[in-house]
N, C-alpha and C positions, 0 to 999 in steps of 0.2 A: 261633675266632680267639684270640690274643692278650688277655690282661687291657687294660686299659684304660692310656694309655702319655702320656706330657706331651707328645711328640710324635710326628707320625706317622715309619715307619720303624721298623727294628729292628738294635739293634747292641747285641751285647754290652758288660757292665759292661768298664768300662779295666781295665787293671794296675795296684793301687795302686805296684808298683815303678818304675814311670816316672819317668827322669828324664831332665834336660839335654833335647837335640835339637831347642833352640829355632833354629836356623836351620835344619835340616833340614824341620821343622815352616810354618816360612815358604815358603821351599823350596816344599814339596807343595800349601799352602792358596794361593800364586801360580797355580802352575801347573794345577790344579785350576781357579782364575778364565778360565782362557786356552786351557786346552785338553779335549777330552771324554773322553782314555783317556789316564791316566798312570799308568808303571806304579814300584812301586819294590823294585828290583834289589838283592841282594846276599847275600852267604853264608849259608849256614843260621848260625841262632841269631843274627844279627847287627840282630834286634828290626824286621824288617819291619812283622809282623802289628801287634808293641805302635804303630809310629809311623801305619799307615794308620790305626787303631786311632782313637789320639789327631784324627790329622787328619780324620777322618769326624766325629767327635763336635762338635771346634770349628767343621767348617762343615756339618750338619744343618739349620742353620736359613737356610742360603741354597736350601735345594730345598724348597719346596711338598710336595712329595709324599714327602719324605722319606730317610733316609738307610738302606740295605737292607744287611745283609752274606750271605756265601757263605760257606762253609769248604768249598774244597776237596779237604783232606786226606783228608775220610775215605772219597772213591772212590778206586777203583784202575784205573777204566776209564772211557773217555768212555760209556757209553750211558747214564747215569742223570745226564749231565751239566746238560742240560736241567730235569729233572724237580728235579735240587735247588735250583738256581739259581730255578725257577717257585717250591715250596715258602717260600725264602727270602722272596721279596718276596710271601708272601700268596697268590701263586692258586694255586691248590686243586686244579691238576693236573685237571680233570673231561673235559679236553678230550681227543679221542678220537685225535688224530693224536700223532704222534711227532715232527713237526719243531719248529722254534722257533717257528712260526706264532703259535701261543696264546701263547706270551712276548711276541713282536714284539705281537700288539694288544693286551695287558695294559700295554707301557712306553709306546703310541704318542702318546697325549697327553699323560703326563705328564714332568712334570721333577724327577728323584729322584737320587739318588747310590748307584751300585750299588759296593760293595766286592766283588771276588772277590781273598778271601787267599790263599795255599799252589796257585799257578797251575803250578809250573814241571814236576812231572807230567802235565803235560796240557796242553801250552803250544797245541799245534798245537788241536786240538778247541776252547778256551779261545779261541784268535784266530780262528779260523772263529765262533762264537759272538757274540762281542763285533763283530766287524765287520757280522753281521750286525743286530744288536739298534742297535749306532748308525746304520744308514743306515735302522734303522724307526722310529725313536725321535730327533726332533730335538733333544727337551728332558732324554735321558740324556746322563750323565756317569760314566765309568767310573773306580774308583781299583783295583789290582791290584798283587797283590805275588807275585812270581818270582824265582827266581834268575837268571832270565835272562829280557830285554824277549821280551815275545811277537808284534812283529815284525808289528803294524797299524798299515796308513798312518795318519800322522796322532798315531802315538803319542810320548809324553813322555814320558822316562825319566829316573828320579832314583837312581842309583845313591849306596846307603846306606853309608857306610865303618862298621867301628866307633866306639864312643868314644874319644875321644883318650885313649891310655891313661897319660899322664902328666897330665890335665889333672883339674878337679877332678868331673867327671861321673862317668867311671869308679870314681873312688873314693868317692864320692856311692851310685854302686848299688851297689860292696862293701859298704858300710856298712851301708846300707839289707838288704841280703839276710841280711846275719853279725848287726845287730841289736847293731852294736858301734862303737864313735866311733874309728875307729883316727886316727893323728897321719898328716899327707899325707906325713912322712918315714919311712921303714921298711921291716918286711915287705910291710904291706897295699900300699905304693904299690908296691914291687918286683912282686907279684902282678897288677899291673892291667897293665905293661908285659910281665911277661912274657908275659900271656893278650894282648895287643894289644887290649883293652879292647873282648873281645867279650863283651855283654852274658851270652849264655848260659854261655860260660864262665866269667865271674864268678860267678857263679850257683851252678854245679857247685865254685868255691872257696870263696865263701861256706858251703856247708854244709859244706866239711869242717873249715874256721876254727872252727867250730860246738863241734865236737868235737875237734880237735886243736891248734886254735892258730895265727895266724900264721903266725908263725915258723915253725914245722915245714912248714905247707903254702908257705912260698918254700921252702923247701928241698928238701923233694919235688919240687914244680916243675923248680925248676931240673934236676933230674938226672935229669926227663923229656924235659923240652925244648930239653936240651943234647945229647941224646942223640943218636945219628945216625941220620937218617930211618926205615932201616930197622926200627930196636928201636921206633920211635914206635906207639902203638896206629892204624895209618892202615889202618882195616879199609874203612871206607864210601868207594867209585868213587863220583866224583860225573862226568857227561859235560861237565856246564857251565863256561861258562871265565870266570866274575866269581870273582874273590879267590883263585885255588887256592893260595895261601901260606898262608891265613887258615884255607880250608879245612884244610889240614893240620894248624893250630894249634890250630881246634875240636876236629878228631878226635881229636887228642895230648891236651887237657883232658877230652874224654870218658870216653878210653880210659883215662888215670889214675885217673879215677874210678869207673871199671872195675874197675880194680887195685885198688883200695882198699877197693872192696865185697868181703863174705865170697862162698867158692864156692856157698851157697845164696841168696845178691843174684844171683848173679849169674848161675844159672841159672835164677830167679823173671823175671830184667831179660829176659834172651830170650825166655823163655816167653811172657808179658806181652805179647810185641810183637807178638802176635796179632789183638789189641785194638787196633780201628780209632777206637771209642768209647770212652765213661766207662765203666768197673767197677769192680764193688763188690768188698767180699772172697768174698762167695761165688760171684761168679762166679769170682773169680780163684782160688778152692781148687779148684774144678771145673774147669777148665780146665786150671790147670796145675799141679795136683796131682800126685804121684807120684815114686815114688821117695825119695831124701830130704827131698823136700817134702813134709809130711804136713801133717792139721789141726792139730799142733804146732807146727810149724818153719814153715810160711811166713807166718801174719801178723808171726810174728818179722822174719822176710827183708821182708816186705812196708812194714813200720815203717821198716827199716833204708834201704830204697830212700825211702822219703820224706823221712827226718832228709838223706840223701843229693842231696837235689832232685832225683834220676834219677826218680821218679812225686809228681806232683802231690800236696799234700794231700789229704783227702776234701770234698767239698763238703757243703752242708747234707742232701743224700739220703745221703750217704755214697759218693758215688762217684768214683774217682782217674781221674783223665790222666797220659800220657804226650807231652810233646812230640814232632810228628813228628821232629824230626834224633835227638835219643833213643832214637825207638821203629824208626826204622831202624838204628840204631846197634844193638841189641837182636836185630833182625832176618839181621843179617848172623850174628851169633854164633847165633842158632839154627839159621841155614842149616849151620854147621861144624858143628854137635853132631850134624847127622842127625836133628834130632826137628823138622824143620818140616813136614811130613806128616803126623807123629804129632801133634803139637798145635792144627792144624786142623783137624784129624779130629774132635777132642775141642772144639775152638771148637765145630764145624759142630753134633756132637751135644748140647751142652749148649744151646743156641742152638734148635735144634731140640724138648728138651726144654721150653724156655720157652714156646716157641709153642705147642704141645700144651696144656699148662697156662694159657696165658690162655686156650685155645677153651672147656677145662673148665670154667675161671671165668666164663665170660660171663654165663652163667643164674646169675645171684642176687648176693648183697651184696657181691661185691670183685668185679662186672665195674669198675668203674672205677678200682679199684687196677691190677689188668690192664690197661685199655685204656691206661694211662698210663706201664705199666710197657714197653708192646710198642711204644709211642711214645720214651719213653726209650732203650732198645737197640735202635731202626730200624736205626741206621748198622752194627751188628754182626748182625742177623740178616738185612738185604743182606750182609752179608760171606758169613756161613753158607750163606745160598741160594747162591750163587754158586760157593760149593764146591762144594756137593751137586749141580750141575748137572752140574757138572765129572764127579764122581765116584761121585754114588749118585743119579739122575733119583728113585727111587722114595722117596728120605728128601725131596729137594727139595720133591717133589710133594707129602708130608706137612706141611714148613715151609710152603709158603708158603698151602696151604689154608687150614692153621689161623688164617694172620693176615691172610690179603685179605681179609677184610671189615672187621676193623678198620682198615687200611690205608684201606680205601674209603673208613668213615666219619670219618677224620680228613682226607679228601681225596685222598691219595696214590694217585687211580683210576689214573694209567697206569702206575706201578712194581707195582699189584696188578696189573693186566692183564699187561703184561709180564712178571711172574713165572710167574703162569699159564699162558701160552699156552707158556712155553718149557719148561716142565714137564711141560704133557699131551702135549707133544710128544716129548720126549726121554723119559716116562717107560711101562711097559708096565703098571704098576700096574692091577688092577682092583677093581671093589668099593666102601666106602665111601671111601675116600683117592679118587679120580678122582671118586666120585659128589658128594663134598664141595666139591672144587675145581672142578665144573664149575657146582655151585652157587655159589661168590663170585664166577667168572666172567659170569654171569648177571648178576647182580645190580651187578656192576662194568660193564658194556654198558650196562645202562638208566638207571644212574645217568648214564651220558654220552652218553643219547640214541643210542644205536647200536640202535634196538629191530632190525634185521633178521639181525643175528649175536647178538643176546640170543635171540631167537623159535629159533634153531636149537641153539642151545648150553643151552635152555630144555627141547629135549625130547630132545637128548640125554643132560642131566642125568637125566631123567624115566627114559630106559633104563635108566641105570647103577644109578638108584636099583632100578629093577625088579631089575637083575642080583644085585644086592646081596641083597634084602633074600627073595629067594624065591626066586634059581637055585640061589645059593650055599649049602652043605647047612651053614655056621654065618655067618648073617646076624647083622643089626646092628638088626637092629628089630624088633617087638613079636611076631614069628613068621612064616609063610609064611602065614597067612590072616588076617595084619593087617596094614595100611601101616603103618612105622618111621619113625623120625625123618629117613631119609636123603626116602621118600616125601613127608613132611610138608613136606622145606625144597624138593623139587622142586616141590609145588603151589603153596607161596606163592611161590618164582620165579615160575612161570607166571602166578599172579593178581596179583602184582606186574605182571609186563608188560602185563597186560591192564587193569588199572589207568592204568597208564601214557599207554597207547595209547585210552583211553576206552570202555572194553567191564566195565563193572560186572558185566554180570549173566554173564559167560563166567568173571570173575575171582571170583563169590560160587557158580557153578558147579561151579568146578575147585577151591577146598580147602573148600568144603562137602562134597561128594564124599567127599574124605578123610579130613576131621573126626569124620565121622558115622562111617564104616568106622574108626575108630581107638581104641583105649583108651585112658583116662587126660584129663584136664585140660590148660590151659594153665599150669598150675605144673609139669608134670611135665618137659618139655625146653622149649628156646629155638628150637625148631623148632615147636611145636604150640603157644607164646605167638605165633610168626611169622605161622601161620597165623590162627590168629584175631586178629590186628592186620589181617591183609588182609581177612578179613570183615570187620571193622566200616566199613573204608575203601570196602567193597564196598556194604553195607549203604547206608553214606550218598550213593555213588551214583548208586544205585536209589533215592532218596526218602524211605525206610525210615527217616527220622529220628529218630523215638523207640527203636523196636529201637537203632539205631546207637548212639544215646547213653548207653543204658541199659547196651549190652555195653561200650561203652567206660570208663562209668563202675569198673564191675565190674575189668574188665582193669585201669585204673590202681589201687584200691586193691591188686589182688594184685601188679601191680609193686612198689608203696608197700612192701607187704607184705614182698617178696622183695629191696629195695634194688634192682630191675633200673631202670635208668637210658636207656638206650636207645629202648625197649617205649615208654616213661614219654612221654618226647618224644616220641613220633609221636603218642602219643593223646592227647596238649596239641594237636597241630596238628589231629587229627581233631576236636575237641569243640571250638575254633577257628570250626573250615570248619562245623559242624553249627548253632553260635550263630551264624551269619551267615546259612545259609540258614531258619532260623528266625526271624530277626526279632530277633535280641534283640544286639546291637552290644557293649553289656557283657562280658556274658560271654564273646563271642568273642574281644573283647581281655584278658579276665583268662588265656582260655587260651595266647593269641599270645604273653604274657610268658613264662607257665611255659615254653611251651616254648624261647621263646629264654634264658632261663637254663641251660635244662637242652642247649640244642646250643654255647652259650657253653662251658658246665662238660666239652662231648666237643671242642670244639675243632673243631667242624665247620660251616664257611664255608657249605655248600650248605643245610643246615639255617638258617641264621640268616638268608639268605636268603630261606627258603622261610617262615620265620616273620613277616620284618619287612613282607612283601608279605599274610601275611593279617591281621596288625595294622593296617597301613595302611587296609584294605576296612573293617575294622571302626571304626576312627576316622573315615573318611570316612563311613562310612552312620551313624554317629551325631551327622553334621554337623560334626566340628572339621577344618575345611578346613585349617588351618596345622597341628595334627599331625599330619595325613594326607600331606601336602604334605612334612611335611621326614621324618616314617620311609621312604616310599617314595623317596626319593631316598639315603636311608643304606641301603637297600634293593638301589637301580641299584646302588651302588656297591661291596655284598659281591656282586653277581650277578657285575660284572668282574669280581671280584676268584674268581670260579668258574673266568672265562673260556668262561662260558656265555650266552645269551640268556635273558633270565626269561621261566622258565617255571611248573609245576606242574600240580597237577590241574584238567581241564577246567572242573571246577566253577566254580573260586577265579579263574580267570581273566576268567569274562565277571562274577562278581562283583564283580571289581578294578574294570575296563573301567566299569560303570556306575557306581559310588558313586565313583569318582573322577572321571567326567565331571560330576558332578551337584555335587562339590566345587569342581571345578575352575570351573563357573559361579556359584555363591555366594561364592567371595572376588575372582573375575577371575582370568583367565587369567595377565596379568602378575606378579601377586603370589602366585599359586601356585608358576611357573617362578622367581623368586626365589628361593622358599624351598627346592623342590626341588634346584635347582643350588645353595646353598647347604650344603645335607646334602651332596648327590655328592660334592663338593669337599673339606668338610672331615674331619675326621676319623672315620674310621668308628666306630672306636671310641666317641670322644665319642658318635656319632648312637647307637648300640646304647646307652649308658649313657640319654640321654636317652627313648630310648622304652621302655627298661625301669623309670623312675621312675614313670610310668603318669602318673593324673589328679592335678592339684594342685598340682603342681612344674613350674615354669618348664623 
């Protein structure tokens, strides 16, 4: 989940460039009081995003439940439309269906303000969505910015003009962007009428005021925009029919600033617009490197587009944006060069190469620079896969093996599955890439309680692993008369399901078996730390309690050891579950912290979940009814937020069940449910901070 946040919801930081659009502003926070889906309308660049922006943040604290955004931009097709939009507001995607189902009972009791910005690609998918989510949801309120109303009963539409470009706003944000006091009589104000005081075109005059001056940029200007139509840079079709004047008058500011950039800006700006996401410069040398562009010359060109405002500064990771009307603008011009082919090819394979590299990194001290890093470029390596599906199933099929399980474990189980399933299908690949991929598919099934298409794709993994590692005369594991790693991640699927399913001694069966047949340690891969994390799970049970605790112990110092992070957390919840069926309440709550630190720090809802409910057993069986009472109800409330039913291992469950019935009669019932719906209700967050202070703290 989320750091810890002053209120619930999430919305990005404003623009400190904001200015004026105090009636506009009133305008939306009215109409927002009055109606549940208002959308605001108007030309690219002409500060949609900045004013829903502004107006979400001034009324966040009229919704209980918060204020949520979307950025639509960075799909190019509805089917992942759902799963971002779920992502956005917290749930965790676990849920095994495809439709909105799992959206609609995640909004349905609550009252939240959902922003979806950058709607107008995908208006139709977007209004089918929203119509559905407000007849299931009475206490949502939708705010949506398009370039054209997306045409749901019921909807409110605030078509946004630009700044009055003689008025004193316009020239408020020249000011503000050039970083210079110009006088309201002159160039700068000539500049603001002649842009028609579209914010972003300001913007793109602002930087070149920067470096050229005023003066020279009215005059430039003008003998752009005096110009007759046809000489105007009017590259970007737009179909929509709000502002096409305006439209034409962005594209003429763009496209000047087009012209203005050097021929290696400006074949970096196309190149560039490949990039659905943030990148840094090394992607952006890999990408779109070549030719004149070398590791010379383009972070030259790369600077040049930024003093330019055509790419975003670097943020504190170091990584730039492009606005979308920008980065379409960019797009067009690569289509003419003939190299949009050739540089998502080169997206697809750089992309590709990441994902390889964080599988490699998983085992040992940068899995969590990697799992953070593959969380970071999401939105670009769904780009990547999407090509590869297109164009190479069997590079696909390698993308997205490598990153479905960290997909999984940040939530993202139905984009891993759907990645998956259209891969093993479209791709012919055999060996380890198919044995791998049928491995996080597994493991993505049981995490969303699908155990009957887990148990099949469990032992088909099991084949491919055989295929692999002993048919094939150059295998991938320890030889032909030792199970490999591909073998090791097929057992632990299997004892994972059987785990799942309540069968210990089938699941301490099946990668005992393998273990003992295998050379090497749990330090040696992240397939044979897997396996014996499933024996200890196994171990504990079968009863085996000391063995369990003793391997577990063992396992976490060599995670300790190896900085592995993952491993670390499960055997915090297994030593957890083991102090509780032992008797001892302490230490099963010292372990229920670690580990929810440690699924806090992966970002993983289902984990923090699966911690706060053996906290709670452990608080309750050492009698504190009221912190038992309010973790378990901050508990319900990341379980919704799975869009799961609480569940977990058999075990822990009728452990819950008793020591909470046994709490629940020592303070009374009423003042239990108090406290419980108290936690549900309020901030989740809060509730995690507060059962992670432990004993002694209010």
């Amino acid at each position: 989940m989320r750091d810890t946040a002053s209120v619930r919801g999430h919305l990005p930081d404003e623009n400190p460039g904001f200015v004026g659009r105090r009636t506009e502003l009133e305008r939306v926070s009215a109409a927002l009081a009055e109606h549940r889906l208002v959308t605001v309308t108007g030309v690219g660049g002409v500060g949609k995003t900045r004013l829903a922006l502004r107006a979400a943040h001034r009324a966040a604290e009229r919704y209980p439940d918060g204020a949520w955004w979307t950025d639509l931009g960075q799909l190019d097709g509805e089917r992942l439309l759902v799963a971002l939009v779920a992502d956005s507001v917290d749930l965790a995607d676990h849920t095994p269906g495809t439709s909105a189902a799992g959206l609609c009972r995640r909004l349905a009791d609550d009252r939240l303000l959902l922003v979806l910005d950058s709607c107008e690609h995908l208006a139709e998918p977007c209004a089918r969505l929203v119509a559905e989510l407000l007849a299931a949801a009475p206490g949502l309120t939708v705010l949506a910015t398009s370039r054209r109303p997306l045409g749901v009963a019921g909807e409110e539409t605030i078509a946004l003009d630009p700044l009055p470009p003689s008025g004193p706003d316009a020239l408020a944000l020249l000011r503000r962007a050039a970083g210079e006091d110009f006088p309201a009589a002159g160039p700068a104000g000539e500049i603001c009428v002649r842009l028609e005081g579209i914010p972003l075109a300001l913007e793109l005059a602002a930087a070149q005021i920067r470096l050229q001056g005023a003066e020279a940029v009215r005059d430039q200007l003008g003998s752009r925009l005096d110009a007759p139509p046809g000489a105007r840079f009017d590259l970007l079709a737009h179909t929509e029919r709000v502002w096409p004047s305006r439209h034409q008058t962005l594209r003429a500011a763009i496209g000047w600033s087009h012209e203005l950039s050097t021929p290696l800006e400006r074949l970096l700006w196309a190149r560039l617009s490949v990039f659905r996401g943030p990148f840094d410069l090394a992607s952006a040398t890999a990408v779109c490197g070549g030719g004149p562009l070398d590791r010379a010359t383009l972070p030259e060109a790369l600077d040049g587009l930024v003093r330019s405002s055509v790419v975003r500064p670097p943020d504190a990771a170091g990584r730039h944006r492009m606005l979308d009307t920008i980065r379409e603008y960019g797009a067009t011009w690569l289509d003419r060069t003939g190299e949009a082919g050739t540089v998502a090819d080169r997206h697809a394979a750089h992309f590709r190469g990441l994902a390889r590299r964080a599988e490699t990194e998983w085992h040992g001290a940068r899995q969590l620079r990697w799992y953070r890093t593959v969380d970071a470029h999401h939105t670009d390596l769904r780009t990547a896969l999407d090509r590869l599906l297109r164009t190479d199933p069997d590079a696909a099929l390698d993308l997205v093996g490598s990153v479905a399980f960290a997909w999984s474990c940040r939530g993202r189980l139905r984009e891993a599955r759907d990645g998956l399933e259209q891969a093993l299908v479209l791709s012919e690949a055999r060996g380890r890439v198919r044995a791998r991929a049928l491995w996080a598919l597994g493991v993505t099934l049981v995490l969303q309680g699908e155990f009957g298409p887990a148990q099949d794709v469990s032992e088909r993994c099991a084949r491919e692993a055989r295929h692999a590692e002993y048919a094939e005369p150059a295998g991938t594991g320890a030889g032909r008369d030792r199970p490999g790693d591909l073998t090791l991640d097929a057992a632990a699927l299997a004892g994972l399901l059987a785990l799942t399913t309540g069968r210990p001694t089938a699941a301490d069966v099946v990668v005992g078996h393998v273990l003992d047949a295998a050379r090497g340690g749990p330090a040696d891969s992240a397939a044979r730390l897997r396996c014996h994390l499933v024996r200890v799970f196994a171990l504990t049970g079968l009863g085996r309690l000391v063995e369990a605790r003793e391997r577990a112990l063992r396992l976490r110092a060599l995670c300790e050891e190896l900085d592995e992070h993952w491993t670390r957390t499960a055997l915090e919840y297994q030593l957890a579950l083991t102090g509780l069926l032992e008797g001892d309440p302490a230490t099963a709550s010292a372990h229920a912290r670690a580990m929810l630190e440690g699924t806090r720090r992966l970002g993983a809802s289902l984990g923090v979940a699966l911690g706060l409910d053996v906290l709670a057993t452990a608080l309750a069986a050492a009698g504190e009814g009221e912190r038992a009472a309010d973790v378990s109800g901050t508990g319900e409330a990341y379980w919704r937020s799975t869009g799961q039913p609480r569940r977990g291992l058999p075990g822990l469950r009728a452990l819950h069940e008793k020591y909470t019935d046994t709490v629940r009669a020592s303070i009374g019932e009423p003042a239990y449910e108090e406290i419980f719906l108290r936690a549900l209700t309020g901030l989740p967050q809060d509730g995690l901070d507060r059962a992670l202070r432990g004993p002694g703290h209010a």
